[in-house]
C-alpha positions, 0 to 999 in steps of 0.5 A: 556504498548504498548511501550513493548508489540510491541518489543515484538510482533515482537521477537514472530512473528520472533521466529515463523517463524524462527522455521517455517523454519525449519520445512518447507516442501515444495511441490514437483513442484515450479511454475514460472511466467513471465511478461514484462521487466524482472519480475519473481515469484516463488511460492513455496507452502508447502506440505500441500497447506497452506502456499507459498514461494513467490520470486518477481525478476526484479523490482527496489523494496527492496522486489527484490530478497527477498523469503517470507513465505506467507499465503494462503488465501481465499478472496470470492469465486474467489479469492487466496491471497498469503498475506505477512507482509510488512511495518506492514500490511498484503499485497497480494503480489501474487494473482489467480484469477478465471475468467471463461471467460478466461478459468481458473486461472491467477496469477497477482503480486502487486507491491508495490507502484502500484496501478494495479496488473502485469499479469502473464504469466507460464513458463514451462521451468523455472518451470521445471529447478528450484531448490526448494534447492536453494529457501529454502536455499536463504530463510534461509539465508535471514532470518538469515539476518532479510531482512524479518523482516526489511520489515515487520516492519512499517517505518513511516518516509518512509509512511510521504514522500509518503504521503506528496509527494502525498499532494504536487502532490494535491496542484500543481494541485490546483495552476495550476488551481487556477493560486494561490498558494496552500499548505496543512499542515498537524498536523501530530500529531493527526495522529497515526501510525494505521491511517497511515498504514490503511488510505490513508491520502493523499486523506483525507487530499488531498481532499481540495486541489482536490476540489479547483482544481476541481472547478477552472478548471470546474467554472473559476469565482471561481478563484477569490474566491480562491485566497484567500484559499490558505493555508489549514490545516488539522488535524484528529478530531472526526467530520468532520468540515471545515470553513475559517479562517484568509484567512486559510481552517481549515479542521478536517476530521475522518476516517468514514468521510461519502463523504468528498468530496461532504461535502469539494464540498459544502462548497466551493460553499456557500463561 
């Protein structure tokens, strides 16, 4: 049933927002930021303040140039997040946050791929030169294009190399330490797409590898003892487990696996 219930899914949400489109109305005065090397955003909000159109440009990103109907929402007390669908979750493209120290509002865009949000500064004079037409027509027409749909949907070969370009990045820490080859495996079978959009499995499926560094690094008598651990598999299982076999680390990890890390710490310690 899930294999005709997603297809699905995605033809009613393009449908609503295709017709969300049309009946679009837009505030009278569109705000413009700008940061550092050539980065800009617009934000667009509708007339009744609940939804925006965002448009990041200036980065070497696909979502460049790209307008996007966001919704507004709250997140405590202090917080605006004007939330978009890319890669199959909702992301917080652009966010106001109060900070009563610093006198008011500030607006911080989140890149995708980074981890630290870019600080906004407003802009009057493009604020006041934009053309509100021009927005809504590039949104149309990117729209008729699917450029929005084509980023909401979740691309598990884009998610598997940049998870495994982080693993990579773990076990050449590991080696480097251990002066000893270092190489995660993972079964990505027992890896769904759900855990894929919602887990960072590089750190869970990372931590053997950053713990071998760790202690190497920190206790340089464990190296001999590493020498034997270099390949480690992982795999999602319903418990968290580890044990060495056959000069292999087998680690089973889950997603409420409480301190992965001080279990993987103490394991290798006792070995």
């Amino acid at each position: 049933m899930r294999i005709f219930l997603r297809p699905l899914a995605l033809f009613l949400a393009g449908l609503c927002a295709a017709m969300a489109a049309q009946a679009l109305e837009l505030a009278k005065y569109p705000q413009v930021f700008v940061a550092p090397q050539g980065v800009e955003v617009v934000l667009a909000p509708t007339a009744d303040g609940k939804q925006a159109l965002v448009r990041v440009s200036g980065i070497n990103d696909p979502i460049d140039q790209v307008v996007f109907l966001s919704q507004l929402e709250q997140r405590g007390s202090a917080r605006e997040v004007y939330a978009t669908t890319l890669d199959g979750r909702s992301y917080g493209l652009l966010q106001k946050q109060n900070q009563a120290y610093r006198n008011g509002d500030h607006y911080v865009v989140y890149l995708p791929g980074k981890r630290d949000g870019v600080p906004l500064a407003f802009s009057e004079e493009k604020s006041k030169a934009f053309k509100l037409a021009d927005l809504l027509a590039s949104y149309k027409g990117q729209q008729k294009q699917g450029l929005q749909d084509k980023l909401a949907r979740f691309d598990r070969n884009k998610r598997l190399a940049s998870v495994q370009t982080e693993l990579a990045k773990a076990d050449q820490d590991a080696t480097a330490a251990c002066s000893t080859p270092v190489k995660t495996n993972v079964d990505w079978a027992t890896i769904d797409d759900e855990k894929l959009q919602s887990l960072s499995i590089g750190s869970f499926c990372g931590v053997v590898a950053s713990e071998l560094e760790s202690m190497c690094r920190n206790t340089p008598a464990f190296k001999s003892t590493a020498s034997g651990l270099g390949l480690v598999q992982c795999k999602f299982a319903p418990q968290l487990k580890i044990r060495v076999e056959n000069q292999q680390v087998l680690f089973s990890t889950e997603k409420d696996a409480p301190n992965q890390e001080e279990f993987v710490r103490q394991f290798l310690r006792n070995l």
